[in-house]
N, C-alpha and C positions, 0 to 999 in steps of 0.2 A: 911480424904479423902474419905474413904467406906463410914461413912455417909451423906457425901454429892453427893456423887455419886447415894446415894441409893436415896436422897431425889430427884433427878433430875430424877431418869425413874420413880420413882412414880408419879410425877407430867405430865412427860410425858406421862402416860399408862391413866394418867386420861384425858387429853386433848386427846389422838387419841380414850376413849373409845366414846366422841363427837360423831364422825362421824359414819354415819349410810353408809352401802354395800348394794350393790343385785348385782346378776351375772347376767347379760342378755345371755343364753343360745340360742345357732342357731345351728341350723341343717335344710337345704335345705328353705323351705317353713316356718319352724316353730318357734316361738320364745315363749320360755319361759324365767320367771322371774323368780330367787331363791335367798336366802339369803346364802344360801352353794355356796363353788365352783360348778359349774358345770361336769358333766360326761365328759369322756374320749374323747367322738364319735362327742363332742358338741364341735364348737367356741366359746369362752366367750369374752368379755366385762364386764370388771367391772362398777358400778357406784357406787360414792360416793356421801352424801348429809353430808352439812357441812359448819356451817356457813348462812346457804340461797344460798350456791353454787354448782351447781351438776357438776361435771364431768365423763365425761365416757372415759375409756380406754381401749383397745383391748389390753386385758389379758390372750393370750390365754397362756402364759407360766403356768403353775401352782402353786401357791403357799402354801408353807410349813408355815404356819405361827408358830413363836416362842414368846412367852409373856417374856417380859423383865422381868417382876415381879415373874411371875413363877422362870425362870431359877434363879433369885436370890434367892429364896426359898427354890429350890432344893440344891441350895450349886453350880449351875453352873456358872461357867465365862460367859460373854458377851465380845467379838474378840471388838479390838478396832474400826473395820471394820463397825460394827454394831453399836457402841455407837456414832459415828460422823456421821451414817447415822443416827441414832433419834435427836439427835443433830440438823445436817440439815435439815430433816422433823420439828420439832419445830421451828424452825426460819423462812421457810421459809410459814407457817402456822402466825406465828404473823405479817409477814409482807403481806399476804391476808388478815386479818384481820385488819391492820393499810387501806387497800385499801378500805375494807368494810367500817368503820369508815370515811373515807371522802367523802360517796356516800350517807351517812345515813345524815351529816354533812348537805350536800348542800340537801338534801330533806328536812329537819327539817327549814334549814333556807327560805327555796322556799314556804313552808305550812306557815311559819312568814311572811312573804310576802303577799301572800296572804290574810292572816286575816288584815293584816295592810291595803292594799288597800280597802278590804270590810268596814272596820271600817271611811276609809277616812282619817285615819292620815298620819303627814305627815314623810317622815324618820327621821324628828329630835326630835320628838317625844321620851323623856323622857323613856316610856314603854317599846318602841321597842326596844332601845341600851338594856336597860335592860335584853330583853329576847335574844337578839341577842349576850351579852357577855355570857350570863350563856350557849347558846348553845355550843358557842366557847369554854372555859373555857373547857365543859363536854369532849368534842372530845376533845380539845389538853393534857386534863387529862388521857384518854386512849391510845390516841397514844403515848406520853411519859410514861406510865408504860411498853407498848410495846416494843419501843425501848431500855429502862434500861433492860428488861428480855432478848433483843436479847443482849442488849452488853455483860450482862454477861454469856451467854449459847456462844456468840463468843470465849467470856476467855479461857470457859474451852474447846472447841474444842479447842483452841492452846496450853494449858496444855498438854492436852492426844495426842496430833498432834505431843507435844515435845519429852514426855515419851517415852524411850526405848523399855520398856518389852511387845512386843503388844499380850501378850498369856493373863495373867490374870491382871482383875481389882478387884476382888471382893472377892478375897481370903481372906483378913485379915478381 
């Protein structure tokens, strides 16, 4: 159970190291941009870039960041509090990425479109199916690896959802 535990925030510490931050820092008139939290005297907003999707969030809380990987290193537990929150940060990360994949889907088939018009064939066109299953094929290959990763990262939140002892995982 440790080593599958262990293999799952390794995996997870490597998909959030993806995502790139900057603080957007404000005080009155002024805005600065940093990749640290921001000072004390400052309003933050985070943003995240990820995937080809930025979001910004008014961050002013502060945060304490703790490395899953580290604390397992040191010989610390991770609260089960925290492992079904990375838990549902990777699921709900595959499934903006299944969203991504059907926007990239219908761009790729809209560009085949296109080339088909300019070429003047017609859609029954032998070629076209051709490039138009392999498109299909590609995307419905990523989105089902997706969803088999979410079903099973679902498993184990209701494993550890189920588990009594919510002080340690990682002790043995």
């Amino acid at each position: 159970m440790a080593k599958r535990l262990l293999f799952i925030l390794l995996a997870l510490s490597a998909f959030s190291a993806q995502a790139n931050t900057i603080y957007k820092c404000m005080k009155e008139d002024k805005v600065v941009f940093s990749q640290t939290v921001c000072p004390q005297e400052f309003r933050q907003h985070k943003i995240e870039y990820q995937l080809g999707i930025t979001t910004e969030i008014d961050s002013d809380k502060r945060e304490i960041k703790e490395d899953p990987l580290k604390a397992l290193l040191n010989k610390q537990t991770i609260s089960k509090e925290k492992l079904l929150q990375l838990l549902d940060g990777e699921i709900y990360r595959l499934k903006q990425e299944n969203s991504y994949f059907e926007i990239l889907r219908a761009s790729e088939i809209q560009k085949l479109d296109r080339k088909r018009y300019w070429q003047t064939k017609p859609k029954e066109d032998p070629s076209y199916g051709l490039e138009l299953q392999e498109i299909t094929d590609r995307f419905n290959d990523l989105t089902k690896n997706n969803i088999n990763v979410i079903r099973v990262l679902n498993q184990h939140k209701m494993k550890i959802s189920a588990e009594t002892p919510p002080d340690e995982y990682m002790s043995n």
